[in-house]
N, C-alpha and C positions, 0 to 999 in steps of 0.2 A: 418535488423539484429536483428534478439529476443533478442538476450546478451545484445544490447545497448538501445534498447524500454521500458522507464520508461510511458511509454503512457498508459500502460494495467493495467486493476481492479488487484488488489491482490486478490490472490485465482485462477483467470483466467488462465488457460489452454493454453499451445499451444500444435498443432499437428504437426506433421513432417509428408508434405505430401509428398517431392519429394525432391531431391537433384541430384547435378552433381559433379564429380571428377573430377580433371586434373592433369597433371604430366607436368614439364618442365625438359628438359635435353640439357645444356646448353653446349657440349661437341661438339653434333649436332647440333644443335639449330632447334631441334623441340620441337613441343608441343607432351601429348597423350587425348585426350581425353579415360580417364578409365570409366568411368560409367554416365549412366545418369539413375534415376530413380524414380516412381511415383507411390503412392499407387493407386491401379488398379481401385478403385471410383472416382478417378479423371486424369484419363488416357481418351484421344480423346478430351480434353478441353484446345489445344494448351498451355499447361505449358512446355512443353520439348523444344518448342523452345524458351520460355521467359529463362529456365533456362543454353540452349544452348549458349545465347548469353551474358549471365555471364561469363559463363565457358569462351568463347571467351576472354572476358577482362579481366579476372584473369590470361590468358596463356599471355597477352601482361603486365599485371604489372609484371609479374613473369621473363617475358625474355626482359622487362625493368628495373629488379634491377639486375638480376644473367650474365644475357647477356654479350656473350663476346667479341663481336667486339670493334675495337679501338676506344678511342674519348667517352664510353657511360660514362652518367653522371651517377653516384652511391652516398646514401648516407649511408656513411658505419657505422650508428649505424642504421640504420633501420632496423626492424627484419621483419621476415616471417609473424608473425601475424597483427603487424602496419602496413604492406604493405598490407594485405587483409581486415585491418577495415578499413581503407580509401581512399575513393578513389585517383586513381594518374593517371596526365595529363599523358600520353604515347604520345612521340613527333613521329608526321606524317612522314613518309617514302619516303614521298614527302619535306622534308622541308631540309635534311641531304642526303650525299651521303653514309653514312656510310652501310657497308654491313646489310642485314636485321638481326635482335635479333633473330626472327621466321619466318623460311624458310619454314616450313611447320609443318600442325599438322592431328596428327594420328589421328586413333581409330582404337578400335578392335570389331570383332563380333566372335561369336561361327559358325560354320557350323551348320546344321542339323543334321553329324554325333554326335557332340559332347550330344546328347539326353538329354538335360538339359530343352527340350522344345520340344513340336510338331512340326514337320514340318510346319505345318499350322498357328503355331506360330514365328517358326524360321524365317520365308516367310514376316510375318508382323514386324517386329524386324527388319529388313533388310531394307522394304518398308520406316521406318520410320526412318532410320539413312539416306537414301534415299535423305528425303524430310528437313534431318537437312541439306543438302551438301555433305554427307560424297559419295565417290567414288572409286570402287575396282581398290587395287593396285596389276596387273598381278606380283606379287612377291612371292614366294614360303614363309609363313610367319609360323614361329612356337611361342607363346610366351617364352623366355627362362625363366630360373626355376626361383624360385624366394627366394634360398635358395642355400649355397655352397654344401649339402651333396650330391647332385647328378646332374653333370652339364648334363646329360641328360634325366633329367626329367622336360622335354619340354611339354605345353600344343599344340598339334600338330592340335585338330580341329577347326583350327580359321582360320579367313583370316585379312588383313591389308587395310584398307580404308583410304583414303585422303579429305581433306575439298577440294572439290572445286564445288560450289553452282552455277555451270553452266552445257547447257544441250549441246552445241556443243565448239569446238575452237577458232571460229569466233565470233557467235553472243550469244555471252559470258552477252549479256546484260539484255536475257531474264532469269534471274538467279532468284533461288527460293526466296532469300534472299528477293530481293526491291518486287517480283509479291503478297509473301505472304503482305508486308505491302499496296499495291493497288499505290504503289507510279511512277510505271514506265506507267501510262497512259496518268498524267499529264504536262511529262518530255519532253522535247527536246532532239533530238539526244546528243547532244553535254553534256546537266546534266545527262543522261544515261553512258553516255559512262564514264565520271570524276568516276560516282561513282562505276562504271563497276571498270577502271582502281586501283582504292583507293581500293578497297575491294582485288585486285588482289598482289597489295602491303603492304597489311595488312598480310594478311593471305594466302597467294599463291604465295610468289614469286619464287618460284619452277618453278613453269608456266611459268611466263617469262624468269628466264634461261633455261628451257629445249627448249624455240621457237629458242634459238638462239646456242644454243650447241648441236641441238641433232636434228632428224629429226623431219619433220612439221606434221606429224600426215594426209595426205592426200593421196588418193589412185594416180593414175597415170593420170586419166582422170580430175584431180582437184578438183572432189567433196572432201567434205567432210567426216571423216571419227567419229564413233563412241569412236574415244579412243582422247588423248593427249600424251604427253612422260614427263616424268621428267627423270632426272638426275636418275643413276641407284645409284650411291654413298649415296643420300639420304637416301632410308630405309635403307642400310646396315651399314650404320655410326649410324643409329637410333638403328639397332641391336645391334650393337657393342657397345655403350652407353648404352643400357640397360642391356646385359652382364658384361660390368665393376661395372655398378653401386649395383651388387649383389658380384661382386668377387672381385672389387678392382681396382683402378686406377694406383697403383703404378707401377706396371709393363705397361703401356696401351704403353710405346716407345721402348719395347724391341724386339718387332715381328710386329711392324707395315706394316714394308717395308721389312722384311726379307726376303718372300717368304715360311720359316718355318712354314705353318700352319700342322698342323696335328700331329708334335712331343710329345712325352711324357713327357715336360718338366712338375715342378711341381710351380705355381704361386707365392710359398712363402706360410713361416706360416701355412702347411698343405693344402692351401688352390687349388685344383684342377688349371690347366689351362687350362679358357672354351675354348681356341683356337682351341683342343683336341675334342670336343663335335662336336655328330654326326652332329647338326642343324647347329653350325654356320659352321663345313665345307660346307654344301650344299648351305648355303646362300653365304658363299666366293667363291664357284666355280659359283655359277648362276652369283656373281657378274664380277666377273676377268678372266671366262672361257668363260663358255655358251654364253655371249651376243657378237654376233659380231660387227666391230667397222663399223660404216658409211662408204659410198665411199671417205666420205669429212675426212681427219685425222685428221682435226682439231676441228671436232665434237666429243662429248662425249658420251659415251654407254648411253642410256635411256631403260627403262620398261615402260609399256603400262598401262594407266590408264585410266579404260573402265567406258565411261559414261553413259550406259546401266543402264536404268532400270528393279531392278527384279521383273519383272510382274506377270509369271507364276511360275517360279522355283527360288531359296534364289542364292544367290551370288553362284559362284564356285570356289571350291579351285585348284589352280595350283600345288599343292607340289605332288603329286600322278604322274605326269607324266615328271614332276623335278626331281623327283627321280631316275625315268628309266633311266633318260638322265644319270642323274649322272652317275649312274652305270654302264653303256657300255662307258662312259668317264672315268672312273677310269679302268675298261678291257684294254682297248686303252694303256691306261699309263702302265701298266700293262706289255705288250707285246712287248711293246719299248724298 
């Protein structure tokens, strides 16, 4: 920390070569990773993951003090900044039954279309959130506005990633995380798998409810299959958490459970109702419509979260043929 380093000559210089962002939303209880970045002279000299793994504990001190499951210990004069100068023990998820602070944590990237960058660039941009963990979520994702005066003025070419720093569902243990530190050569099945498990409990337990509420992610012959499922509730709570958190909380129990989406009502105080907006209807129909429910009823709707690497071509966005569904699903309704 520069601010607290009396260590340096007077007169002495720092530079700002790189930094990370994160966002908690404790409604949902996810994390966002918003940016990671590096001045371009010192970019391929593995700093994105030293600063990734900051970001990581700033998103567990963060939904270890805001966190709102029952039972969390809080110290209610602590503020945002004393919680980020010092560090703080975050109790293991192994140690408590209590539901997880952080269920899962985002990120976002641009498409290709969004031309903020080469293809060729957008391609490595991709490759390298890649090899932080981060994994496309088959979710039709727009970012919402980030301002009341226009609820649909949505940044539409983006898509929505998930942390999970493994390359199949099973052997989850060959995961980028321990390979980049050379540490799983050493290990015995059994210290592999603890730490397989603890990482999966830190920062993914998505993962393990969606093994046991949602289908196993296997084709019919047993093999193996290139995706996972999480819970389909997740990103769209994460949406809707980040809609509030621009238009307002106060109304967030009046159309939760109504079925009311799409009415003209107006949120209060002039201030639009995003319910109204074109994105999150198509995000509440992809969630409550489009997905079918399992043969098992007692399973919950999942999205598909492909662990595909993008080798040749940059991630692909799903909302383009979300859309069509949409539309010949609102015809349907239409005609009834």
């Amino acid at each position: 920390d520069v601010a607290n380093d009396t260590t340096h000559s007077q007169g002495e210089k720092y530079i700002i070569i790189g930094g990370a962002a994160v966002e908690y939303y404790k409604q949902s209880r996810v994390g966002l990773l918003s940016y990671v970045v590096l001045h371009n002279e010192f970019r391929g000299c593995g700093l994105a993951k030293h600063l990734h793994k900051e970001a990581l504990s700033r998103l567990e001190m963060l939904a270890n003090c805001y966190g709102t499951a029952p039972m969390q210990k809080r110290t209610t004069t602590t503020t945002t900044t004393e919680l980020l100068a010092h560090p703080l023990i975050v109790e293991s998820p192994t140690q408590n039954n209590n539901p997880p602070l952080l269920q899962a944590i985002f990120a976002e990237t641009n498409t290709p279309a969004a031309g903020d960058v080469t293809p060729e660039q957008s391609l490595l941009r991709h490759k390298s959130l890649f090899h932080l963990g981060y994994r496309l979520v088959k979710f039709p994702y727009a970012q919402p506005p980030l301002s009341t005066k226009d609820m649909n003025a949505t940044f539409d070419d983006i898509v929505l990633l998930v942390y999970f720093p493994f390359f199949d569902n099973d052997n989850c243990e060959q995961h980028q995380l321990e390979r980049n530190n050379n540490l799983m050569m050493k290990e015995d099945d059994a210290e592999a798998r603890f730490k397989r498990e603890l990482i999966l409990k830190r920062y993914c337990p998505w993962f393990l409810e969606g093994q046991s509420c949602c289908d196993t992610g296997r084709s019919n012959n047993g093999n193996h299959l290139n995706t996972v499922q999480m819970n389909i509730q997740i990103p769209f709570q994460y949406i809707e958490d980040f809609y509030q958190s621009v238009f307002g909380y106060d109304s967030e129990e009046e159309e939760t459970n109504s079925g009311n989406i799409g009415s003209e009502s107006d949120g209060g105080e002039g201030i639009p109702d995003y319910r109204t907006a074109n994105y999150y209807k198509l995000a509440h129909w992809f969630t409550h419509h489009n997905r079918r429910q399992s043969s098992d009823s007692s399973k919950g709707v999942c999205v598909e979260v492909s662990l595909c690497h993008p080798t040749a071509t940059s991630w692909e966005d799903c909302k383009d043929s979300c859309m069509v569904e949409w539309k010949e699903w609102q015809e349907m309704q239409h005609q009834k």
